[in-house]
DSSP file (Angstrom, degrees, kcal/mol; ACC not computed):
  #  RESIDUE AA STRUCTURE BP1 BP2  ACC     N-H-->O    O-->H-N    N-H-->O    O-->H-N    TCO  KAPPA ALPHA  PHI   PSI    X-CA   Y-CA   Z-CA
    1    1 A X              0   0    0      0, 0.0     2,-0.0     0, 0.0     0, 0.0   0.000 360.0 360.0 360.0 117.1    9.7    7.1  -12.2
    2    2 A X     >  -     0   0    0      1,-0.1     4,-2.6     4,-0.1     5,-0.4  -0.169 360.0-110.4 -73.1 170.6   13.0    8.9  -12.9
    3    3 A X  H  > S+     0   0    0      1,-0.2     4,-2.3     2,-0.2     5,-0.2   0.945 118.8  54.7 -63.1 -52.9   15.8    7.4  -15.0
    4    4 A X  H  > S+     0   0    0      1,-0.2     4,-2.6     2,-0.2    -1,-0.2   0.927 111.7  43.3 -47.9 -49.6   18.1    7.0  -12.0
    5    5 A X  H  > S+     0   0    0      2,-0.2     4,-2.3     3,-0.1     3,-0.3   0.975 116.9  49.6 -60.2 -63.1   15.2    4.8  -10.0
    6    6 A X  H >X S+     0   0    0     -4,-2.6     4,-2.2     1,-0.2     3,-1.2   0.894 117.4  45.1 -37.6 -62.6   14.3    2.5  -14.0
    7    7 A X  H 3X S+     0   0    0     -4,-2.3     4,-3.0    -5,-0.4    -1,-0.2   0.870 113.8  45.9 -60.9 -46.8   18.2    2.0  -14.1
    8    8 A X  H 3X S+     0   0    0     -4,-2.6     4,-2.7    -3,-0.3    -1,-0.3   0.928 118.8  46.3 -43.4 -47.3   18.5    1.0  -10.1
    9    9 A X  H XX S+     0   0    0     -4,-2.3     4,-1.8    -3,-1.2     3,-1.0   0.982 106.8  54.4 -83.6 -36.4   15.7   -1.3  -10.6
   10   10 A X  H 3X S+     0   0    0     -4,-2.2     4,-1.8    -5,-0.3    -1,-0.3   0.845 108.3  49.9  -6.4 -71.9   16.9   -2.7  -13.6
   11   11 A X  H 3< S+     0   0    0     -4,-3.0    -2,-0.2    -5,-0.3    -1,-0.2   0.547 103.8  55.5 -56.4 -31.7   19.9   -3.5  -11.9
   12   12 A X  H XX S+     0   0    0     -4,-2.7     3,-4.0    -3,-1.0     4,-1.2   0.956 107.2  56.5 -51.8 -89.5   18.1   -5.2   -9.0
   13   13 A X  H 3X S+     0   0    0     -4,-1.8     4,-2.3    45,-0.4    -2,-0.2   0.762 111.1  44.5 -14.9 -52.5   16.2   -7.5  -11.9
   14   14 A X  H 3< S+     0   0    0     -4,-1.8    -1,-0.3    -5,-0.3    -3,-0.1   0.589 112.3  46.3-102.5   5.0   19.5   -8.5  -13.0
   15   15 A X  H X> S+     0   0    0     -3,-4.0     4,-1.9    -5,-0.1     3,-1.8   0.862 110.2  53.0 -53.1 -58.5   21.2   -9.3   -9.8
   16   16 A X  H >X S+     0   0    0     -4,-1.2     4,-2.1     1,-0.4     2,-1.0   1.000 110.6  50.1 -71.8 -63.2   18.4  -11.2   -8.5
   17   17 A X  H 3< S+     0   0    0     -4,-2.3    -1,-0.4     1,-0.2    -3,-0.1   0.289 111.6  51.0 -60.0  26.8   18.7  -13.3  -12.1
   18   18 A X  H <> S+     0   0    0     -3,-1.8     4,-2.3    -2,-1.0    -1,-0.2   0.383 101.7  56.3 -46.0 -57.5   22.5  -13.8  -11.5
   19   19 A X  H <X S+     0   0    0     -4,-1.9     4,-2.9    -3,-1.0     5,-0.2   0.987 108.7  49.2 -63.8 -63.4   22.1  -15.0   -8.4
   20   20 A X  H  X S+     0   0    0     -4,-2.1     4,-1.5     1,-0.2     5,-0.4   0.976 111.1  45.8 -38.4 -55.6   19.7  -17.7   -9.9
   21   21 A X  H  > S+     0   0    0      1,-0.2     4,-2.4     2,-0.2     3,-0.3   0.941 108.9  58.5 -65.8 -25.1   21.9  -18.8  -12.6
   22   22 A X  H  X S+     0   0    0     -4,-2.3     4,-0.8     1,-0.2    -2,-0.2   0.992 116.3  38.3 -56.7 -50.7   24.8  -18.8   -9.8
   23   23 A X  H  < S+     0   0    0     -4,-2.9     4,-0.3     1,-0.3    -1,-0.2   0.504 113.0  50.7 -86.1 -13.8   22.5  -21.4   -7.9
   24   24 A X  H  X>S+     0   0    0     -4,-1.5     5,-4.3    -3,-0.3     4,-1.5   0.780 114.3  46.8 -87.4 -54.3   21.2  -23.3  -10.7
   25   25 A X  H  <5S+     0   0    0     -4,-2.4    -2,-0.2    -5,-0.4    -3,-0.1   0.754 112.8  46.1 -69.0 -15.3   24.9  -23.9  -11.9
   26   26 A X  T  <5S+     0   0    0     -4,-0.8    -1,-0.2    -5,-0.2    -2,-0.2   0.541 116.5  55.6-101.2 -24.2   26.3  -24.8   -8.5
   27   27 A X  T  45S-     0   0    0     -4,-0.3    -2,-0.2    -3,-0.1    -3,-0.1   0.135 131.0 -68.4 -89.7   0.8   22.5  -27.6   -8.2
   28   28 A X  T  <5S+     0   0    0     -4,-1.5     2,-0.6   111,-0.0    -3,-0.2   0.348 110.3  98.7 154.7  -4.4   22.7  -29.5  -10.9
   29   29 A X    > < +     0   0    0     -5,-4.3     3,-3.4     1,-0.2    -5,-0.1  -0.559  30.5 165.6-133.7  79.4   22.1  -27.2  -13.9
   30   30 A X  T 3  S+     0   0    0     -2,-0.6    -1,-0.2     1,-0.3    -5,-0.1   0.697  78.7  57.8 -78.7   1.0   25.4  -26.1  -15.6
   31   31 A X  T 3  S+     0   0    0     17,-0.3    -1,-0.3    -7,-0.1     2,-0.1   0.299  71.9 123.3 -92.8  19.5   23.7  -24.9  -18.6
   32   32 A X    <   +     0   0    0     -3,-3.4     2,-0.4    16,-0.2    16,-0.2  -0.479  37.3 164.3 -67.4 145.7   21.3  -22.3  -16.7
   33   33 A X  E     -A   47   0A   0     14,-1.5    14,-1.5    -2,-0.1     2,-0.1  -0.964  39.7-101.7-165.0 146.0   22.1  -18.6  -18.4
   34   34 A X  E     -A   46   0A   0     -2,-0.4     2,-0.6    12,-0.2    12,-0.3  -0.519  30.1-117.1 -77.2 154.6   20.3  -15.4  -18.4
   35   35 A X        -     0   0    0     10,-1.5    -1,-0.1    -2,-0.1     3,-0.0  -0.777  34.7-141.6 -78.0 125.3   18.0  -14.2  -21.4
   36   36 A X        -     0   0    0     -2,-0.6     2,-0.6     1,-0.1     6,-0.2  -0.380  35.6 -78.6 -80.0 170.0   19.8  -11.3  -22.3
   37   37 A X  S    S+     0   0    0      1,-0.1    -1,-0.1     2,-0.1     2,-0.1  -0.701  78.7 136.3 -61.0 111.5   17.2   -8.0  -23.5
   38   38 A X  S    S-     0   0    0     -2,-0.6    -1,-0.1    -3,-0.0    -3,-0.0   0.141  72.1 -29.6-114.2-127.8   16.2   -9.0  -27.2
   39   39 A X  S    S-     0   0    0     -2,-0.1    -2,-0.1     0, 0.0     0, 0.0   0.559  85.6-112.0 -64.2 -36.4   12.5   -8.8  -28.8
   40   40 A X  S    S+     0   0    0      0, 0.0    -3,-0.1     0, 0.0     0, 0.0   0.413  96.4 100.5 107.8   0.8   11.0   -9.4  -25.6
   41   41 A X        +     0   0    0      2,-0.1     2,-0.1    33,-0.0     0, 0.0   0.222  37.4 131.6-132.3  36.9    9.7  -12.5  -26.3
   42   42 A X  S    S-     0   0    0     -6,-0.2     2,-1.9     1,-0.1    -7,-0.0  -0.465  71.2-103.9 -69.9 139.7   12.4  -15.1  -24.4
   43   43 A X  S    S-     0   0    0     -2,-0.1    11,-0.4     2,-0.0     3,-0.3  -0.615  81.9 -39.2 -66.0  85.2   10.2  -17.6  -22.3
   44   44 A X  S    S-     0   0    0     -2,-1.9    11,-0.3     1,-0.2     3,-0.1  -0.269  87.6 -72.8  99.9-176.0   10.8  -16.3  -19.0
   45   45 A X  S    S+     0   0    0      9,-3.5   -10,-1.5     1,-0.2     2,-0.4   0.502 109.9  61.3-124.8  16.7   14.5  -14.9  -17.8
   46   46 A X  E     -A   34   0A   0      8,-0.9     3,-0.4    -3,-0.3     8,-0.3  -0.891  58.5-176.8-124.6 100.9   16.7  -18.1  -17.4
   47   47 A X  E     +A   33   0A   0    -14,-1.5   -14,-1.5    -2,-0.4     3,-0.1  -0.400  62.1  67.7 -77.5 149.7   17.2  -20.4  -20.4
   48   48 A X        +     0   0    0    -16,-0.2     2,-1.3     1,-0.2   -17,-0.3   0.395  69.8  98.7 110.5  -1.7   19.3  -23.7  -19.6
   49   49 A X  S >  S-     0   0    0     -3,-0.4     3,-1.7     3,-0.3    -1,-0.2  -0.816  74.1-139.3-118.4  99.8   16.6  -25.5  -17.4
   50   50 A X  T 3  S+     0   0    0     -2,-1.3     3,-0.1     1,-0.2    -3,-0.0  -0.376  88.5   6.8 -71.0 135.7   14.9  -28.1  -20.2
   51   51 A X  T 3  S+     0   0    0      1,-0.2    28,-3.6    -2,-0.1     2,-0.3   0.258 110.8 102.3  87.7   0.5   11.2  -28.2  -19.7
   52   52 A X  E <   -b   79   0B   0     -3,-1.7     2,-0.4    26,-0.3    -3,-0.3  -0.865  50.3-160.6-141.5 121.5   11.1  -25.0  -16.8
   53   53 A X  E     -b   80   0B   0     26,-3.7    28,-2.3    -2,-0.3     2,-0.5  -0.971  19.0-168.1-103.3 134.1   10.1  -21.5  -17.7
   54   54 A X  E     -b   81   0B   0     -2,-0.4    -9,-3.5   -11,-0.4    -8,-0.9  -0.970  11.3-176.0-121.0 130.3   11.6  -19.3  -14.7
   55   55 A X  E     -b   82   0B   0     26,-1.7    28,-1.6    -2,-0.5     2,-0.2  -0.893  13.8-159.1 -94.4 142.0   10.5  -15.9  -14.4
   56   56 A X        -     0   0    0     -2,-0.3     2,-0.4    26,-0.1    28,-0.2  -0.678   6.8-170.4-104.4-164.7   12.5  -13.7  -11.2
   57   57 A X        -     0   0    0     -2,-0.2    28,-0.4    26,-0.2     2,-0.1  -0.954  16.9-172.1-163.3 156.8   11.4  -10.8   -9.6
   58   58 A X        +     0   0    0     -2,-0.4   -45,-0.4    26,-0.2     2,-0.3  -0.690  45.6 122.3-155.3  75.2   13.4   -8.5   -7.1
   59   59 A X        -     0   0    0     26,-0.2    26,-0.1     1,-0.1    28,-0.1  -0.943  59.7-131.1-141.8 132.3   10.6   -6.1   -5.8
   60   60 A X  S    S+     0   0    0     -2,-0.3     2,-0.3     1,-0.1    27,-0.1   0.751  85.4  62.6 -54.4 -34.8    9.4   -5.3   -2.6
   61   61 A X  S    S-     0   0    0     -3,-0.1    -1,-0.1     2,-0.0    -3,-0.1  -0.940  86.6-113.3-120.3 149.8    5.9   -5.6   -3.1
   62   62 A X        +     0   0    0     -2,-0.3    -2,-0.0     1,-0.1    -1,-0.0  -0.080  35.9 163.3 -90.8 157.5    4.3   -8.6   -4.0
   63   63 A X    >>  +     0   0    0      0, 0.0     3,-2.7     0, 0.0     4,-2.6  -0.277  26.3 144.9-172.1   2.9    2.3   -9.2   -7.7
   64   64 A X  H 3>  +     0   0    0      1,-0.3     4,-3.3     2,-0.3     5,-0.3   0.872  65.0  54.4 -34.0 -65.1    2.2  -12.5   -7.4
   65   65 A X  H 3> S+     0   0    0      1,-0.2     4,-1.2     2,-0.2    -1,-0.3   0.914 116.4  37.5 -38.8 -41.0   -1.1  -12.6   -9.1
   66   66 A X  H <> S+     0   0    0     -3,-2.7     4,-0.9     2,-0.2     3,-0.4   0.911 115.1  56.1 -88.5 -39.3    0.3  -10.6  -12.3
   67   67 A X  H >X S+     0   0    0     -4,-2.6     4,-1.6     1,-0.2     3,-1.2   0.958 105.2  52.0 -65.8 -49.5    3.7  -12.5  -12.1
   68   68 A X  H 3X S+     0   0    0     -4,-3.3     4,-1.5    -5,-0.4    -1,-0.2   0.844 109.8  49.2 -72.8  -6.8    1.9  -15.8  -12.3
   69   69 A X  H 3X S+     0   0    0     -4,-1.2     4,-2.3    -3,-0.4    -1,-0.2   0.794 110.3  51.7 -48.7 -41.2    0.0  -14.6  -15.5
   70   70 A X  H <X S+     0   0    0     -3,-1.2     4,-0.7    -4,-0.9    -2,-0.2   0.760 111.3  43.7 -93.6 -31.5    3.1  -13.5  -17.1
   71   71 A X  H  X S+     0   0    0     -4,-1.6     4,-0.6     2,-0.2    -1,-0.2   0.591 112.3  55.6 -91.8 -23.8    5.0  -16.6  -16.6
   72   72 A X  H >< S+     0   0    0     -4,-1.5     3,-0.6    -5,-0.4    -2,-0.2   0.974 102.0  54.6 -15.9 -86.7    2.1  -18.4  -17.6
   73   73 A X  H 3< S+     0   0    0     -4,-2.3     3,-0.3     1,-0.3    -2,-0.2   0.623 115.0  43.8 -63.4 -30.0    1.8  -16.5  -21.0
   74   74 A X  H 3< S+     0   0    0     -4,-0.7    -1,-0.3     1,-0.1    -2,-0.1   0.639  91.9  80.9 -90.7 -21.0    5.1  -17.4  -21.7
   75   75 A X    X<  -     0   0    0     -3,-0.6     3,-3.5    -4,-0.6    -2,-0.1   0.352  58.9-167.5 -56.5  -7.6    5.4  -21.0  -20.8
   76   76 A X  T 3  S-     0   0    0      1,-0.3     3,-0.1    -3,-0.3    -3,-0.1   0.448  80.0 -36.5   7.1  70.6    3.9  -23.0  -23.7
   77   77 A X  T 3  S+     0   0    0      1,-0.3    -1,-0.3     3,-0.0    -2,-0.1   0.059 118.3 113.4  68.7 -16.1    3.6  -26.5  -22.2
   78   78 A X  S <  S-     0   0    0     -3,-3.5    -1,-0.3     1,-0.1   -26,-0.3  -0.330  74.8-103.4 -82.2 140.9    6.9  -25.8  -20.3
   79   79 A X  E     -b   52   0B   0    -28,-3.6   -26,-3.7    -3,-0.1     2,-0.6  -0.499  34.7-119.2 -78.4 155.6    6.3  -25.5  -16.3
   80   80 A X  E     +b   53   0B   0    -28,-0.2    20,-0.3    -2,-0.1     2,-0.2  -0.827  30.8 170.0-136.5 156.9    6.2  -22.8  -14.7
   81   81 A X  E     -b   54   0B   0    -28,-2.3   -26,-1.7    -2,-0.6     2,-0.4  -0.652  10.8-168.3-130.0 156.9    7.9  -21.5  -12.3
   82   82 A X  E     -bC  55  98B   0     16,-1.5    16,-1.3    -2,-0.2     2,-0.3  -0.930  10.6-172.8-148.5 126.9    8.2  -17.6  -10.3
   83   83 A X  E     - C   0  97B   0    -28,-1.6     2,-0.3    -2,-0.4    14,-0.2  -0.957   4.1-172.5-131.6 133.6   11.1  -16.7   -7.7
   84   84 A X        -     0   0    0     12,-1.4     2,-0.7    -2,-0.3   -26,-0.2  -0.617  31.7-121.7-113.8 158.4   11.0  -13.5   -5.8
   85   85 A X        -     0   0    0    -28,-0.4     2,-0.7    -2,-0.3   -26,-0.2  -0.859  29.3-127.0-109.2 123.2   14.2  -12.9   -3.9
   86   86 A X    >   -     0   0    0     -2,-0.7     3,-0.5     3,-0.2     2,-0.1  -0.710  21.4-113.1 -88.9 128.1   13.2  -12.6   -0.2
   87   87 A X  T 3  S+     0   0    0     -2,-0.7     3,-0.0     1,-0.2   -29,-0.0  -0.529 104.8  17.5 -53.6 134.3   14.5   -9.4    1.5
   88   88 A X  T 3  S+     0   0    0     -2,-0.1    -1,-0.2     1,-0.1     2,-0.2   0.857  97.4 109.3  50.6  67.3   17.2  -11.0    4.2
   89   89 A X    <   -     0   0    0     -3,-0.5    -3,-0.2     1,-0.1     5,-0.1  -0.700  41.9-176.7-156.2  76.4   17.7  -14.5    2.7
   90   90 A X        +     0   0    0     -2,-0.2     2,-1.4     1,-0.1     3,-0.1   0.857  61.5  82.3 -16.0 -60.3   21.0  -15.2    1.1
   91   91 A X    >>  -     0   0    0      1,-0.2     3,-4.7     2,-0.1     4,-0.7  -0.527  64.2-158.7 -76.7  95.8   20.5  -18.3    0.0
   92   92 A X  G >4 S+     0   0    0     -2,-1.4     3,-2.3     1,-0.3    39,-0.4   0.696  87.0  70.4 -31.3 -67.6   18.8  -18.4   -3.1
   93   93 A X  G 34 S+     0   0    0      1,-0.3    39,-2.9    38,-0.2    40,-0.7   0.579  97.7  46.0  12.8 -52.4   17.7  -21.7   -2.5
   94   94 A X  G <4 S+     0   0    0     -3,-4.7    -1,-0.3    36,-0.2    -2,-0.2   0.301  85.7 134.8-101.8  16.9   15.1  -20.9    0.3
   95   95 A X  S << S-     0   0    0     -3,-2.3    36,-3.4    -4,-0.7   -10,-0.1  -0.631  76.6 -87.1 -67.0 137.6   13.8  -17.9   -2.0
   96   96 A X  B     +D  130   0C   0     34,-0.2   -12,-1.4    -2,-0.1     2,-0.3  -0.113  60.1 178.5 -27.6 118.7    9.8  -17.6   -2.2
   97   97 A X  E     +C   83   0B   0     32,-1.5     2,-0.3   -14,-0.2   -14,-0.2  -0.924   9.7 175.0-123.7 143.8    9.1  -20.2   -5.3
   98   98 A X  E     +C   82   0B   0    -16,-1.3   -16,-1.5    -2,-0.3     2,-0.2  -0.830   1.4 175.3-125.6-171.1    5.2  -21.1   -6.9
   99   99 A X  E     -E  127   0D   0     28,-1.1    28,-2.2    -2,-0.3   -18,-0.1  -0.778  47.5 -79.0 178.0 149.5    4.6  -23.1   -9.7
  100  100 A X  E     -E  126   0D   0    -20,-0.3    26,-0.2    26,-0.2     4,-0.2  -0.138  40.3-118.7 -67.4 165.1    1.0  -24.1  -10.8
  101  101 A X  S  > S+     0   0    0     24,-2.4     4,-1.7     3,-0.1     3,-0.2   0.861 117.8  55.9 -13.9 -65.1   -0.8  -27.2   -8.7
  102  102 A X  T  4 S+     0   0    0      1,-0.3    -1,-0.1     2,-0.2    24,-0.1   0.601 103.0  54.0 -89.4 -25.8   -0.9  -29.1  -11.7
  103  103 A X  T  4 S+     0   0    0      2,-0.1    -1,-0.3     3,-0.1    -2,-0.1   0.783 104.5  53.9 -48.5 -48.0    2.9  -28.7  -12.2
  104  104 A X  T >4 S+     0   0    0      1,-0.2     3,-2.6    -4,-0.2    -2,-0.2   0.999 110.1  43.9 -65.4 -63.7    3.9  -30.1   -8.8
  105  105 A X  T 3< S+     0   0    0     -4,-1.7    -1,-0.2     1,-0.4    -3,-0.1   0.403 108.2  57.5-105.0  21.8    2.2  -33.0   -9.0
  106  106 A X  T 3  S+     0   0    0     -5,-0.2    -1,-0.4     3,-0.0     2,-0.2   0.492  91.3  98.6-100.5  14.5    3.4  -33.4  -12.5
  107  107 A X  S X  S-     0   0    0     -3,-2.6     3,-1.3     1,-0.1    31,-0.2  -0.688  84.9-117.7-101.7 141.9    7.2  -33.2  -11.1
  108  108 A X  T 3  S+     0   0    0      1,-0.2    30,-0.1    -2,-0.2    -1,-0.1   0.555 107.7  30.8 -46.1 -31.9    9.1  -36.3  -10.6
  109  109 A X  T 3  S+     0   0    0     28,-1.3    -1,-0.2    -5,-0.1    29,-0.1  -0.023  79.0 145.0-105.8  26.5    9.5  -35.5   -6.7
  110  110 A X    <   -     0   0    0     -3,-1.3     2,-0.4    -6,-0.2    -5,-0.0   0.105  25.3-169.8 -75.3 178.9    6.6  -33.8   -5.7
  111  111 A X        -     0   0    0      0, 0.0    -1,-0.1     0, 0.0    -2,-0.0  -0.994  45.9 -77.8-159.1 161.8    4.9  -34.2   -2.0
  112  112 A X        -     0   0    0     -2,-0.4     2,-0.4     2,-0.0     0, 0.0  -0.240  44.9-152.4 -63.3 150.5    1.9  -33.1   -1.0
  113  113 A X        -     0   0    0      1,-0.1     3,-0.1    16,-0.0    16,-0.0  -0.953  12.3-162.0-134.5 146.6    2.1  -29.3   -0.1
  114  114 A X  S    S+     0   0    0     -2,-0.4     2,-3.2     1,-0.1    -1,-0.1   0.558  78.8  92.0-109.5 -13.7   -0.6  -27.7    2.7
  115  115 A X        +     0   0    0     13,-0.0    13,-1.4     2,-0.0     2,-0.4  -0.159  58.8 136.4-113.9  81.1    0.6  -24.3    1.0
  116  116 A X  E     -F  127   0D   0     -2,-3.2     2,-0.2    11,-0.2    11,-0.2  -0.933  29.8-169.2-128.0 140.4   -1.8  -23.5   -1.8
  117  117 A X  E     -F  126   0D   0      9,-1.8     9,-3.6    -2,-0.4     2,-0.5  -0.807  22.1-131.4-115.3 154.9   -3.6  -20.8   -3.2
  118  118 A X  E     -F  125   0D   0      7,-0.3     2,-0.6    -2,-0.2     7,-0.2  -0.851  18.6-162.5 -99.6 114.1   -6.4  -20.1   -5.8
  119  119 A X  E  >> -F  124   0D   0      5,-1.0     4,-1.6    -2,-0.5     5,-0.8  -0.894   7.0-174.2 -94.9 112.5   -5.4  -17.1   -8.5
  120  120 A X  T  45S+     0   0    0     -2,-0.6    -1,-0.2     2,-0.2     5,-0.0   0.834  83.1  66.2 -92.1 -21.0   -8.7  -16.3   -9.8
  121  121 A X  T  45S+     0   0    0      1,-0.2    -1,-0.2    -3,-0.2   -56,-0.1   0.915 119.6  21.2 -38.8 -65.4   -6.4  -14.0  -12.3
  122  122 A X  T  45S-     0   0    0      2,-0.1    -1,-0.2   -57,-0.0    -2,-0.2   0.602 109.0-131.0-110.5 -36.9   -4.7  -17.2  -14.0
  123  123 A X  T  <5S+     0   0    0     -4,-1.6     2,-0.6     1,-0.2    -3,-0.2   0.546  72.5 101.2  82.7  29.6   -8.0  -19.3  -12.7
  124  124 A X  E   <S- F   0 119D   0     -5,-0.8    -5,-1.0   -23,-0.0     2,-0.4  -0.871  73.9 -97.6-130.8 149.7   -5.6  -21.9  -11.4
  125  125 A X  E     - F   0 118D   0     -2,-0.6   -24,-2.4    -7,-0.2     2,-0.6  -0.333  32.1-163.0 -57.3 115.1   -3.9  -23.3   -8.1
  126  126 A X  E     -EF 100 117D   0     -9,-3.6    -9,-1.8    -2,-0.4     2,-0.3  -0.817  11.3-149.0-120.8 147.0   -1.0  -22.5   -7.2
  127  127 A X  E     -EF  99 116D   0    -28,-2.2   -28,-1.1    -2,-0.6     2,-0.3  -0.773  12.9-150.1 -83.5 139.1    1.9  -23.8   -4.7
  128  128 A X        +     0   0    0    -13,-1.4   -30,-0.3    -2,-0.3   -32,-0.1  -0.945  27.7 153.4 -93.3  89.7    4.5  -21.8   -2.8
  129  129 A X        -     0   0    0     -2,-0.3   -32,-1.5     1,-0.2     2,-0.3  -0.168  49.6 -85.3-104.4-174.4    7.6  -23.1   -2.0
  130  130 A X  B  >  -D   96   0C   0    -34,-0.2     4,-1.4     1,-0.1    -1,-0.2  -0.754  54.3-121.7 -72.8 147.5   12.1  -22.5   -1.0
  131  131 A X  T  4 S+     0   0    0    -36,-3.4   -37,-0.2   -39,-0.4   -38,-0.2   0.843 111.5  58.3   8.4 -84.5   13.6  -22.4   -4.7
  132  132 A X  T >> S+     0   0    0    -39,-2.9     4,-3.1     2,-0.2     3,-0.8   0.802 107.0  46.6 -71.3 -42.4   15.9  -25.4   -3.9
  133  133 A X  H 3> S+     0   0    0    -40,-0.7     4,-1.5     1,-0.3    -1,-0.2   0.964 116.9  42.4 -67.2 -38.0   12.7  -27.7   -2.9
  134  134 A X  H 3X S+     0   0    0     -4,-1.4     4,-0.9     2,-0.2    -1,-0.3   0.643 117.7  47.7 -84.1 -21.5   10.7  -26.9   -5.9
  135  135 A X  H <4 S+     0   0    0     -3,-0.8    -2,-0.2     2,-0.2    -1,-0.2   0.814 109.2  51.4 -96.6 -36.3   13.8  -27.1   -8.2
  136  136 A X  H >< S+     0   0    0     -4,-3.1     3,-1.1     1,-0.2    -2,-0.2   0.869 103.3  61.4 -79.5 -13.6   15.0  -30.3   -6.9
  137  137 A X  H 3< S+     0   0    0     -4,-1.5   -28,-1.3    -5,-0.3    -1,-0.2   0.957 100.9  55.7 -56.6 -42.0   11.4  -31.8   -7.5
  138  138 A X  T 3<        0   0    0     -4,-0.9    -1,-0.2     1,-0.3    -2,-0.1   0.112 360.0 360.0 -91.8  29.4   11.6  -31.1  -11.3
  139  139 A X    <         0   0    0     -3,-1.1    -1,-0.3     0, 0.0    -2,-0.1   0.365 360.0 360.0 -90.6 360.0   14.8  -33.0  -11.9
C-alpha cells in the first residue's frame, strides 16, 4: 500500500467516526467523542457511550468476522457494538450495525430480530441491524 492510499484511508476511518459522534450527539449522547491515536489500547473508537464499546469501519469490503473479534477483544463486559458506513446512505442512523445475540436481548428495548448469524471466528451469534435501532435499544 503506498503512503498516499494509508493516509486516504486513514482519513475515511476518521470521517466515518465523526459522522458517528455527530449522530450520537444529535440522539441522545452529548458526551460521545472520538478516541484520539494513543497506545492503541482505547476500547473501541468512540468514548462517551457508558456501557457500549463502538468500533467503526469505512471499507468497502466486508470483515465482519475479524471486526467482530476485534471489538470483542476490547469490550471487557461492555457491549458491543460494530458500524460500517454503507456506501450511498447518509444517514448514519440506518448504517449496517451487529452487536452480539446475547447483547440485544440484554438491552433495555430489544425485539426479536429474524436477522442473525453464527461467527464461528468469535463462536457467538450475532444480530445486524440500522445504527439508530440498535442504539436506541441500549438506552
Amino acid at each position: 500500500m503506498t503512503a498516499a492510499r494509508g493516509r486516504a484511508n486513514r482519513r475515511r476511518g476518521a470521517d466515518a467516526e465523526r459522522a458517528v459522534v455527530a449522530w450520537l450527539r444529535a440522539n441522545g449522547w452529548p458526551d460521545a467523542r472520538r478516541y484520539l491515536a494513543g497506545d492503541g489500547r482505547q476500547p473501541g473508537d468512540i468514548d462517551g457511550v457508558p456501557g457500549v464499546v463502538i468500533e467503526v469501519k469505512d471499507v468497502a469490503s466486508s470483515s465482519w468476522p475479524t471486526w467482530r473479534a476485534q471489538v470483542l477483544a476490547e469490550a471487557g463486559g461492555r457491549i458491543p457494538v460494530v458500524v460500517r458506513r454503507t456506501r450511498g446512505v447518509g444517514d448514519v442512523g440506518q448504517w449496517e450495525a451487529e452487536t452480539t445475540v446475547l447483547a440485544w436481548h440484554r438491552a433495555p428495548r430489544w425485539a426479536d430480530r429474524p436477522d442473525r448469524s453464527f461467527c464461528r471466528r468469535t463462536e457467538q451469534w450475532w444480530v445486524r441491524l440500522p445504527f439508530g435501532e440498535l442504539m436506541e435499544a441500549l438506552r
